[in-house]
PDB file of the backbone (N, CA, C, O) and the ligand in Angstrom, with CONECT records:
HET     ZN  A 101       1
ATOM      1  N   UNK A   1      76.918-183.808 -86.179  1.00  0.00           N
ATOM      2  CA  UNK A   1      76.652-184.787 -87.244  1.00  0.00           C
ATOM      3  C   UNK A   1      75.725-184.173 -88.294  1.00  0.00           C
ATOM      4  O   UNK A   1      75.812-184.202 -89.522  1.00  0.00           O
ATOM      5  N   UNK A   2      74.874-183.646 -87.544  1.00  0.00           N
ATOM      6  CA  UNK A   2      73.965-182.807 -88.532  1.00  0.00           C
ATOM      7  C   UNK A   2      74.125-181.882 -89.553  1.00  0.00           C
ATOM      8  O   UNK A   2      73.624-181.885 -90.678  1.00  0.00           O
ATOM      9  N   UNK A   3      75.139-180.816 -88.853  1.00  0.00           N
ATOM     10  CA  UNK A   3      75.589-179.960 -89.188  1.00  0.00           C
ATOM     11  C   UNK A   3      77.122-180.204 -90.007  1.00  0.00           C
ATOM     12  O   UNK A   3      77.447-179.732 -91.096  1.00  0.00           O
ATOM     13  N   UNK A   4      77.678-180.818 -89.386  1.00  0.00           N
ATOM     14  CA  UNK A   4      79.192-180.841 -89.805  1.00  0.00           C
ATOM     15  C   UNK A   4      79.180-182.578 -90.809  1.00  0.00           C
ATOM     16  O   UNK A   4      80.336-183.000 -90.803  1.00  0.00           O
ATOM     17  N   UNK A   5      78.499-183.276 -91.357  1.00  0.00           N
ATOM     18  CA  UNK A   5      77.925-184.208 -91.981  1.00  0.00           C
ATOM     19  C   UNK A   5      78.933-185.337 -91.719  1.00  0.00           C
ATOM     20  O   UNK A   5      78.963-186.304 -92.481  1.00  0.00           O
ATOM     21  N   UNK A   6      80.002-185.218 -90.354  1.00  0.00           N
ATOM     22  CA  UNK A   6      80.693-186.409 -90.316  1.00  0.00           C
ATOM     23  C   UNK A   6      80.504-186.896 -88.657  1.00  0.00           C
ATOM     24  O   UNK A   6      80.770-186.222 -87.662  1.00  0.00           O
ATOM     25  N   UNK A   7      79.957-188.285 -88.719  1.00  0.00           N
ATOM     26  CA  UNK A   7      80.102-189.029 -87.727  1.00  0.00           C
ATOM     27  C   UNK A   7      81.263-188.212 -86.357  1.00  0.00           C
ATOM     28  O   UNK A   7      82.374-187.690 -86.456  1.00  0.00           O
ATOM     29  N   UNK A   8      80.330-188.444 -85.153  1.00  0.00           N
ATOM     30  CA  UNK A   8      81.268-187.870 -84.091  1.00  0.00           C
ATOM     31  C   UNK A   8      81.992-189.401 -83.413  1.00  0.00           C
ATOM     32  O   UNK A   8      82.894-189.251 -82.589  1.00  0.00           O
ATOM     33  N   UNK A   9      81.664-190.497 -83.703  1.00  0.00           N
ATOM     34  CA  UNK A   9      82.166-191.801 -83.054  1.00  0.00           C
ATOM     35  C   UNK A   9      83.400-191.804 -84.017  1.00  0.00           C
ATOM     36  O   UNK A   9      84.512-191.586 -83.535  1.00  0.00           O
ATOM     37  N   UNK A  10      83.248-192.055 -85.426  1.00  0.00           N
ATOM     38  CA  UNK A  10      84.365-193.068 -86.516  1.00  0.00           C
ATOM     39  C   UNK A  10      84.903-191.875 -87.290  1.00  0.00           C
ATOM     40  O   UNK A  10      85.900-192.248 -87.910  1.00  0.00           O
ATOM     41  N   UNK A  11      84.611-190.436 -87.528  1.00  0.00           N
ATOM     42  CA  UNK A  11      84.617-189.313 -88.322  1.00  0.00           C
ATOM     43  C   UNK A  11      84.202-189.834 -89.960  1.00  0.00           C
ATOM     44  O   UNK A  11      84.632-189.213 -90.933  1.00  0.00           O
ATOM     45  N   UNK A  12      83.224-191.174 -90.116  1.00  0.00           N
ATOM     46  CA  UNK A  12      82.778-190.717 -91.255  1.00  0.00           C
ATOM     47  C   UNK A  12      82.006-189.698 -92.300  1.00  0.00           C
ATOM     48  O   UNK A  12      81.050-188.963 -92.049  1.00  0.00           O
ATOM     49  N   UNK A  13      82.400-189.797 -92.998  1.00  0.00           N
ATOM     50  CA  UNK A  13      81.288-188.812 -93.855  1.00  0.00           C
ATOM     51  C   UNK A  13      80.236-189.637 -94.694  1.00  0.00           C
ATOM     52  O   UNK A  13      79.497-189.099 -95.518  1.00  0.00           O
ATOM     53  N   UNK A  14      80.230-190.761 -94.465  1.00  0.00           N
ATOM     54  CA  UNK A  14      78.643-191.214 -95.044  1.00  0.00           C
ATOM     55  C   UNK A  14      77.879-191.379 -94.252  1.00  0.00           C
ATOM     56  O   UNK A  14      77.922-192.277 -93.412  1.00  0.00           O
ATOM     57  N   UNK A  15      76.997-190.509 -94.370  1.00  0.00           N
ATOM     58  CA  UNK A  15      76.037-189.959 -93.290  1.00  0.00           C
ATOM     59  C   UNK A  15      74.775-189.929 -94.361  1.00  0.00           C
ATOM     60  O   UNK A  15      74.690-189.378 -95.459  1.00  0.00           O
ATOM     61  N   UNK A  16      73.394-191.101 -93.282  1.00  0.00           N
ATOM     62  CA  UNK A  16      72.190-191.303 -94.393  1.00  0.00           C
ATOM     63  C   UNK A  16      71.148-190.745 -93.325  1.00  0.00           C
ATOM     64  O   UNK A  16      70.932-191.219 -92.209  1.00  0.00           O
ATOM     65  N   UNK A  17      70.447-189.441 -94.013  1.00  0.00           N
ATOM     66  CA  UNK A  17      69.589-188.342 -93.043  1.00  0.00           C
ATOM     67  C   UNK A  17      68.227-189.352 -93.960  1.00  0.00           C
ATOM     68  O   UNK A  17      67.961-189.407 -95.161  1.00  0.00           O
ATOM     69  N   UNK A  18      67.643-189.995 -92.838  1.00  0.00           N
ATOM     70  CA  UNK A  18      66.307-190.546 -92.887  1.00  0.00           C
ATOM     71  C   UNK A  18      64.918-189.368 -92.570  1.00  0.00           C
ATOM     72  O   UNK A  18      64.436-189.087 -91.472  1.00  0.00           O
ATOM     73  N   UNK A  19      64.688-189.066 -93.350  1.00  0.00           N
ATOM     74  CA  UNK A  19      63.352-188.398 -92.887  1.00  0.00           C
ATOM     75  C   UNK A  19      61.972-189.428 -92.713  1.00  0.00           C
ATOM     76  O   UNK A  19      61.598-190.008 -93.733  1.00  0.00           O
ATOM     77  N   UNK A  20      61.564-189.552 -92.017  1.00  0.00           N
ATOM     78  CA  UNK A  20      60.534-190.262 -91.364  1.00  0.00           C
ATOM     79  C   UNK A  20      59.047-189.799 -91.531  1.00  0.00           C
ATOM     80  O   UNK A  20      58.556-188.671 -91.503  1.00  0.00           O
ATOM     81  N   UNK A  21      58.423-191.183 -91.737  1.00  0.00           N
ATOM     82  CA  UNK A  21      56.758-190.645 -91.932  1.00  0.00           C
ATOM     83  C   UNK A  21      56.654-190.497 -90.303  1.00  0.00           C
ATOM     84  O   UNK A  21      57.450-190.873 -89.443  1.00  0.00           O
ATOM     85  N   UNK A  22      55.293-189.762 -90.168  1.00  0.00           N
ATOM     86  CA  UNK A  22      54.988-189.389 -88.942  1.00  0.00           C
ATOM     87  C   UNK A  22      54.189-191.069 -88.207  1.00  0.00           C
ATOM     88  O   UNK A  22      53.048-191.465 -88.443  1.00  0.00           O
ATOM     89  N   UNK A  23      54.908-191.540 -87.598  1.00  0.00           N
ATOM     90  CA  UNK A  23      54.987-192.164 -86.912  1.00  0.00           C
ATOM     91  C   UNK A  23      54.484-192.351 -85.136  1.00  0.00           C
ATOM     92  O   UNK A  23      54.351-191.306 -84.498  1.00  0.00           O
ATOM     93  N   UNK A  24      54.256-193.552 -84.499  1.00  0.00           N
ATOM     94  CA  UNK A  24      54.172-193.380 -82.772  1.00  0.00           C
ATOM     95  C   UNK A  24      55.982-193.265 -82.277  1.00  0.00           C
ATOM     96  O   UNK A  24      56.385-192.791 -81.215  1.00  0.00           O
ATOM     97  N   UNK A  25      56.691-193.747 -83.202  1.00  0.00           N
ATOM     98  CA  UNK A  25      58.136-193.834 -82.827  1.00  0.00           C
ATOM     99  C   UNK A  25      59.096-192.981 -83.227  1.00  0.00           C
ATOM    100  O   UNK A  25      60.284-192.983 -82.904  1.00  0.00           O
ATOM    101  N   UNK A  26      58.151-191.787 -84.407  1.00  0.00           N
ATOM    102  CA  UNK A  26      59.218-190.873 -84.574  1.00  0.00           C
ATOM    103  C   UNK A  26      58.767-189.292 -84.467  1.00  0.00           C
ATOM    104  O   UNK A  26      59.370-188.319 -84.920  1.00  0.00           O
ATOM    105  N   UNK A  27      57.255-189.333 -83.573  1.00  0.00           N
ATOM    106  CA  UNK A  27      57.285-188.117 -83.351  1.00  0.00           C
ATOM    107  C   UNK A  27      57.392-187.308 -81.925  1.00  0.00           C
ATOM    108  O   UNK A  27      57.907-187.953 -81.012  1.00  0.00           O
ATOM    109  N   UNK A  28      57.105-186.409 -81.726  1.00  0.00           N
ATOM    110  CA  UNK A  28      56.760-186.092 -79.817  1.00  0.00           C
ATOM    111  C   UNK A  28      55.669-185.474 -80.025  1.00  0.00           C
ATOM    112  O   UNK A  28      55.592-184.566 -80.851  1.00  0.00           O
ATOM    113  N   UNK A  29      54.680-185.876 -79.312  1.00  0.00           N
ATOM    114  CA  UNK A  29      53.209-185.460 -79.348  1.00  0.00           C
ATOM    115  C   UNK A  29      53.004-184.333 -78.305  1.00  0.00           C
ATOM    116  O   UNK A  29      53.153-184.531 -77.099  1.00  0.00           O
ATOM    117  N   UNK A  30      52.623-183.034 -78.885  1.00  0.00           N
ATOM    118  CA  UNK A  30      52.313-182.370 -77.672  1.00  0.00           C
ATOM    119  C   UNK A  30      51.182-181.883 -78.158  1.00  0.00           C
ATOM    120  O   UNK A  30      51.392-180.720 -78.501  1.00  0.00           O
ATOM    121  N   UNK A  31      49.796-182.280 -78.409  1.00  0.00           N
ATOM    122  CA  UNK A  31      48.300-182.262 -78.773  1.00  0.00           C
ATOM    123  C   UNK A  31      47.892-183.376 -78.784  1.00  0.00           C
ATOM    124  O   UNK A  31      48.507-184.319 -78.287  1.00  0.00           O
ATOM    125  N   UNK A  32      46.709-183.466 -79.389  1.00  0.00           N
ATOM    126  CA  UNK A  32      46.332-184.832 -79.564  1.00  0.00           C
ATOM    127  C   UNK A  32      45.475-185.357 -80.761  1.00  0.00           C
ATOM    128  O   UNK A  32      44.664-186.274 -80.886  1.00  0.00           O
ATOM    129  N   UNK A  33      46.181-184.039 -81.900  1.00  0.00           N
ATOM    130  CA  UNK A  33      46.361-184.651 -83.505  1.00  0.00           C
ATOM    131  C   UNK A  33      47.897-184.461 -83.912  1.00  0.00           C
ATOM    132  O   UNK A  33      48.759-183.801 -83.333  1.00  0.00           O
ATOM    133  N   UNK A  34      48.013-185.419 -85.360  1.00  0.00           N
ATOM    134  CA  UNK A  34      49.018-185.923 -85.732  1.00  0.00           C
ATOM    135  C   UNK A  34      49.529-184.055 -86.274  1.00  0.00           C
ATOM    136  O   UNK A  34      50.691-183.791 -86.584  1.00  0.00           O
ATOM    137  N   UNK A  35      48.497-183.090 -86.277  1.00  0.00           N
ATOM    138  CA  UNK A  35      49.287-181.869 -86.627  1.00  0.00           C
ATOM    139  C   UNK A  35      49.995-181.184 -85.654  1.00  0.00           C
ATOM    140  O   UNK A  35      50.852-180.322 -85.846  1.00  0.00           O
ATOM    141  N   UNK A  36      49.424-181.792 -84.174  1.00  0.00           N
ATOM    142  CA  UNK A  36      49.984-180.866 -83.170  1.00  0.00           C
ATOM    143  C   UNK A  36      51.272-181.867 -82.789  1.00  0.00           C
ATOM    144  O   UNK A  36      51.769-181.714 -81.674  1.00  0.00           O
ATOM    145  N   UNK A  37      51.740-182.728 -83.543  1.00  0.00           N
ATOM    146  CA  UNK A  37      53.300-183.463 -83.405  1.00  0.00           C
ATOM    147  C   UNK A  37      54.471-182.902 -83.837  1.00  0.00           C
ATOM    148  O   UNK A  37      54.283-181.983 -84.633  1.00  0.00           O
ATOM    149  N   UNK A  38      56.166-183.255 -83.463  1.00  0.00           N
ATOM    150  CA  UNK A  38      56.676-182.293 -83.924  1.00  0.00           C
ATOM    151  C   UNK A  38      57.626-184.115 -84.341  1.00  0.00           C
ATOM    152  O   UNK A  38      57.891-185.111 -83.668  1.00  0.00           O
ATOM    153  N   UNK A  39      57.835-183.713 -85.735  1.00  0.00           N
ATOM    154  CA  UNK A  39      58.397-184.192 -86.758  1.00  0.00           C
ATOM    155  C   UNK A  39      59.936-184.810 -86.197  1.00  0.00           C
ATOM    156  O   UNK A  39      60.582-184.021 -85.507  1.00  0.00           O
ATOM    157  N   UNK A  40      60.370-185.774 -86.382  1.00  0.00           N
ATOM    158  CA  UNK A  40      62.191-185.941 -86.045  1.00  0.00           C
ATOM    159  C   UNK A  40      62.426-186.433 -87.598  1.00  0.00           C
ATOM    160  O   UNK A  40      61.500-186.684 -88.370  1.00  0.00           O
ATOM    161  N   UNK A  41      63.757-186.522 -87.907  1.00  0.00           N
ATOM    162  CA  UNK A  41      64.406-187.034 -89.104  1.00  0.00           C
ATOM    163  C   UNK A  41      65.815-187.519 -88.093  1.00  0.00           C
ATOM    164  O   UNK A  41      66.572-186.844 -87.396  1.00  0.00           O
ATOM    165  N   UNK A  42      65.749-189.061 -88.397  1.00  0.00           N
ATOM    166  CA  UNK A  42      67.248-189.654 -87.971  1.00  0.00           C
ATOM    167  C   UNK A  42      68.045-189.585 -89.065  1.00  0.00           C
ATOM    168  O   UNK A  42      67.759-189.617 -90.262  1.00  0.00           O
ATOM    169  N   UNK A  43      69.548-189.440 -88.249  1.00  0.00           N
ATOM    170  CA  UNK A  43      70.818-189.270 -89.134  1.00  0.00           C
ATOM    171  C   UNK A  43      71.633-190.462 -88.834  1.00  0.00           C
ATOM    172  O   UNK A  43      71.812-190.730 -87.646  1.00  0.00           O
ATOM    173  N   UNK A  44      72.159-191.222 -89.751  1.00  0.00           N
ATOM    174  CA  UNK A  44      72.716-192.674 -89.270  1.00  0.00           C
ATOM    175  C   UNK A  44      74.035-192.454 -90.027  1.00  0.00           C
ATOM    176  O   UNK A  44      74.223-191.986 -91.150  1.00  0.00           O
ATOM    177  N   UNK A  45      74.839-192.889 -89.170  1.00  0.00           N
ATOM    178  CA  UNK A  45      76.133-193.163 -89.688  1.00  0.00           C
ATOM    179  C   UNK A  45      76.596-194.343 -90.662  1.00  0.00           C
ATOM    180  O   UNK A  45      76.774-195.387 -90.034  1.00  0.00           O
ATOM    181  N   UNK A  46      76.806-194.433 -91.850  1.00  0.00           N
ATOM    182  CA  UNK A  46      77.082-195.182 -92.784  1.00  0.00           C
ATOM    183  C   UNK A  46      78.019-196.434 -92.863  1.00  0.00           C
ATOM    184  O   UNK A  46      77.936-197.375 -93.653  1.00  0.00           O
ATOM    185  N   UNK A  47      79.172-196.176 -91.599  1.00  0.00           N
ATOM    186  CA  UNK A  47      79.718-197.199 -91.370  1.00  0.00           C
ATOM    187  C   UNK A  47      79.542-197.951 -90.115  1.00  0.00           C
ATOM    188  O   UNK A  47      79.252-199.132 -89.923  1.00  0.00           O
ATOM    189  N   UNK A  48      79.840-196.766 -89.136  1.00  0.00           N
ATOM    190  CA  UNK A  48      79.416-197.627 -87.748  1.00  0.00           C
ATOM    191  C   UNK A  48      77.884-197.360 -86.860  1.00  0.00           C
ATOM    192  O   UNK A  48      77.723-197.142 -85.659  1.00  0.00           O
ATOM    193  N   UNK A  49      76.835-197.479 -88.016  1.00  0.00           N
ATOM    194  CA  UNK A  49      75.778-196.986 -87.428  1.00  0.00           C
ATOM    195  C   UNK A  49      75.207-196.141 -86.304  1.00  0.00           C
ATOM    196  O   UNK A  49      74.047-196.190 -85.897  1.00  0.00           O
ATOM    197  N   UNK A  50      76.069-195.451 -85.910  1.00  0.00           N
ATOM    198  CA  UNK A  50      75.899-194.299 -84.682  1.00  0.00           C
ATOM    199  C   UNK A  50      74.831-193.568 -85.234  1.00  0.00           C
ATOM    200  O   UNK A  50      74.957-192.886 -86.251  1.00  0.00           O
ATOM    201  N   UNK A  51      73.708-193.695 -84.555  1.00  0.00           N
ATOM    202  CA  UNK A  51      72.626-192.537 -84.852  1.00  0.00           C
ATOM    203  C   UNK A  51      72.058-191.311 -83.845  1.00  0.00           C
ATOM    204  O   UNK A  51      72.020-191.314 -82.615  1.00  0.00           O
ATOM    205  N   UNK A  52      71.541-190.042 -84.984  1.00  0.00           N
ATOM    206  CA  UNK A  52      71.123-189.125 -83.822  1.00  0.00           C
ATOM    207  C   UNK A  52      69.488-188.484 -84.840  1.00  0.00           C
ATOM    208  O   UNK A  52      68.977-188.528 -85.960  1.00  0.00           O
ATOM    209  N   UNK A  53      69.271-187.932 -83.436  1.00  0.00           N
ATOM    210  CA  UNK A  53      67.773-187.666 -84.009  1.00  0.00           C
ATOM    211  C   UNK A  53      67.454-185.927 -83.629  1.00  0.00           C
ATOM    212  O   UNK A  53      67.723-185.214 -82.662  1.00  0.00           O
ATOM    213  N   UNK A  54      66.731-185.705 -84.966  1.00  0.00           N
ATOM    214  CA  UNK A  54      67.280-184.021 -85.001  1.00  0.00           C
ATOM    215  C   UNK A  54      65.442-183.834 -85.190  1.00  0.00           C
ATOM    216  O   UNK A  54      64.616-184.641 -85.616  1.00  0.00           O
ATOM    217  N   UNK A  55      65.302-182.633 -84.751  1.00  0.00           N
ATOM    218  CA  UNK A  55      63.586-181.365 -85.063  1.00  0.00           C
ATOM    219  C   UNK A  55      64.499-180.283 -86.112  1.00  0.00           C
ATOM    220  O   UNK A  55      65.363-179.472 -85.779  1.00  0.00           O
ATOM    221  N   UNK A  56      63.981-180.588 -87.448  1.00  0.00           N
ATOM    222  CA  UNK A  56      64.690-179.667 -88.503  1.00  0.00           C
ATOM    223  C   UNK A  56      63.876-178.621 -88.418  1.00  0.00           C
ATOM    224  O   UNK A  56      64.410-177.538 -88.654  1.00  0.00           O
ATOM    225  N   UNK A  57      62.269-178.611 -88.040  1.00  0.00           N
ATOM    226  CA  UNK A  57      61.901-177.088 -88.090  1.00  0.00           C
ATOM    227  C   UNK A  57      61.941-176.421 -87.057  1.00  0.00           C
ATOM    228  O   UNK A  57      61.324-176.756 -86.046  1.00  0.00           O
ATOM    229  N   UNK A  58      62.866-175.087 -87.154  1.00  0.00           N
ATOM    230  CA  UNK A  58      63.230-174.768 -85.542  1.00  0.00           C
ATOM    231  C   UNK A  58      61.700-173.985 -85.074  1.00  0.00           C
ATOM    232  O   UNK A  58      61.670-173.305 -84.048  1.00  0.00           O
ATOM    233  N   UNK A  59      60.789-174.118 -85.710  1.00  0.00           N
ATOM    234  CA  UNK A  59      59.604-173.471 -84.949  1.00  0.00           C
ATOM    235  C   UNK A  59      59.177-174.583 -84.427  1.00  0.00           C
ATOM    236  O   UNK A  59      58.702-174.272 -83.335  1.00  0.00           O
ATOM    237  N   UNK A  60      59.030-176.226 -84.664  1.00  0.00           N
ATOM    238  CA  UNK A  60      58.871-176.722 -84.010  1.00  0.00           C
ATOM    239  C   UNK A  60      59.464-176.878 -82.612  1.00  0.00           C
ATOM    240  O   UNK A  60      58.747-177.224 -81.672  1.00  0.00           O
ATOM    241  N   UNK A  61      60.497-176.678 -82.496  1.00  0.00           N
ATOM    242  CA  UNK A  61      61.209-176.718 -80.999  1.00  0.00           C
ATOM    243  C   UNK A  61      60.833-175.238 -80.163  1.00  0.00           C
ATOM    244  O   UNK A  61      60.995-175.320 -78.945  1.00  0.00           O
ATOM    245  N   UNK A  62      60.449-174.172 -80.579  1.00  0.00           N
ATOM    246  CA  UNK A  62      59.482-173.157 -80.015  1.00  0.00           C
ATOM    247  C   UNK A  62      58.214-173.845 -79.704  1.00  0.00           C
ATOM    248  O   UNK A  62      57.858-173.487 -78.581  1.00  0.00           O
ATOM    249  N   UNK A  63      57.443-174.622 -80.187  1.00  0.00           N
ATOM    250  CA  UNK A  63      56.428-175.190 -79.595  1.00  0.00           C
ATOM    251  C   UNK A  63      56.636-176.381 -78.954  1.00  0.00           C
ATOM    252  O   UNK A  63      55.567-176.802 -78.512  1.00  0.00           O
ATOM    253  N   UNK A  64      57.554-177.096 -78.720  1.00  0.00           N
ATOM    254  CA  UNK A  64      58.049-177.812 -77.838  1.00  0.00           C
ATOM    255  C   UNK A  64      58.321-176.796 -76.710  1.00  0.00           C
ATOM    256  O   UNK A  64      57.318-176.524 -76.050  1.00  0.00           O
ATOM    257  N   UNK A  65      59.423-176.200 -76.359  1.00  0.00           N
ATOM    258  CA  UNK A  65      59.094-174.916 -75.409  1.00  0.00           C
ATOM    259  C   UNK A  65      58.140-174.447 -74.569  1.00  0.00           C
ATOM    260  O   UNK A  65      57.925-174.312 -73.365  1.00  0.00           O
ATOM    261  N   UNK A  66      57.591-174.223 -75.736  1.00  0.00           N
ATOM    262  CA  UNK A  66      55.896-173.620 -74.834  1.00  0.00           C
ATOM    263  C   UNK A  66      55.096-174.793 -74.370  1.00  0.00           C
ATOM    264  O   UNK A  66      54.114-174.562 -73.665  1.00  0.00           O
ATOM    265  N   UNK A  67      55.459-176.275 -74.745  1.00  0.00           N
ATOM    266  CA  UNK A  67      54.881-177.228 -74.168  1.00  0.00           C
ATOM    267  C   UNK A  67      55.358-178.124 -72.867  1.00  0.00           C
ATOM    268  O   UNK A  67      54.672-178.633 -71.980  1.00  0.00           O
ATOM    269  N   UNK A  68      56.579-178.129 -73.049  1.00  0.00           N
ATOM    270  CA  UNK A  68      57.379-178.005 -72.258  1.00  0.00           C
ATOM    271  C   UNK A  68      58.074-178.271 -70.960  1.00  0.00           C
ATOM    272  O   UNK A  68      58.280-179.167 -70.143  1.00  0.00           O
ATOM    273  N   UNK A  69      58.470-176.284 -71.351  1.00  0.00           N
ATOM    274  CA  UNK A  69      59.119-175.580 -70.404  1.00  0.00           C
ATOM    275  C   UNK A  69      58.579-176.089 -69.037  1.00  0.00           C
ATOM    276  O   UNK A  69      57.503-176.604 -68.735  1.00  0.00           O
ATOM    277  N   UNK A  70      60.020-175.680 -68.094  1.00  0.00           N
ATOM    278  CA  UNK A  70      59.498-176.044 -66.740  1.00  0.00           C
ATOM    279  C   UNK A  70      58.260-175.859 -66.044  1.00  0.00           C
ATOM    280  O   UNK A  70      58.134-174.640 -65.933  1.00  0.00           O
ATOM    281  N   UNK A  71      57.808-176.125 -65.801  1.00  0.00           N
ATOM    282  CA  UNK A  71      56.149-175.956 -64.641  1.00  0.00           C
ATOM    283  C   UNK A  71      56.535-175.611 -63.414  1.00  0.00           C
ATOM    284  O   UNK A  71      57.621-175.775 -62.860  1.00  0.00           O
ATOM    285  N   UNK A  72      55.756-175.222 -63.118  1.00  0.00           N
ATOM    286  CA  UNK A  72      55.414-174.923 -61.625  1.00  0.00           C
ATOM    287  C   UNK A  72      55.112-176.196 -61.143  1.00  0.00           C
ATOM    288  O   UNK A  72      54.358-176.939 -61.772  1.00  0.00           O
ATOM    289  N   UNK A  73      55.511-176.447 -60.325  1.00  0.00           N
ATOM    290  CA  UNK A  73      55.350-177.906 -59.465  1.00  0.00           C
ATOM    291  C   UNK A  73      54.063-177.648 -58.167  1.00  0.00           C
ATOM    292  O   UNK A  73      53.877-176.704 -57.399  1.00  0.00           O
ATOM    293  N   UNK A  74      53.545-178.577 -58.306  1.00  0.00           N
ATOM    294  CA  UNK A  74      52.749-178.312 -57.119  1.00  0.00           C
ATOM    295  C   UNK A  74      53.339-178.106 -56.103  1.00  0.00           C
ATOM    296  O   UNK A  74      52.720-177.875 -55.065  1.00  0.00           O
TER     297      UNK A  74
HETATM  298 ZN    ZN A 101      80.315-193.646 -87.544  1.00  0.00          ZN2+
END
């Protein structure tokens, strides 16, 4: 959807990419300031509202990673 700008449910192409203020509902917190959050922008489908939620900066998903990644389990 992101990439290919047409709906994967209806194959539309009106597709409305919401970028979002930093939010409790639109970020993933891995610190505990609003800088150490990593950003989403929803993509909504124009006719049959199918939505998906994308991390456009791919360095953010490297620090998701390193926050993360599997653990060692006790
Ligand atoms: Zn659709």
């Amino acid at each position: 959807m992101k990439d290919s700008n047409t709906c994967p449910k209806c194959q539309s192409r009106d597709i409305i990419v919401v970028s979002m203020r930093k939010t409790v509902s639109t970020i993933i917190p891995i610190a505990f300031t609003m800088a150490g959050c990593v950003n989403l922008a929803r993509h909504v489908c124009g006719v049959c509202g199918f939505t998906e939620e994308w991390i456009h900066d791919k360095n953010d998903i490297d620090r998701l990673r390193a926050n993360f990644a599997a653990k060692p389990t006790p």
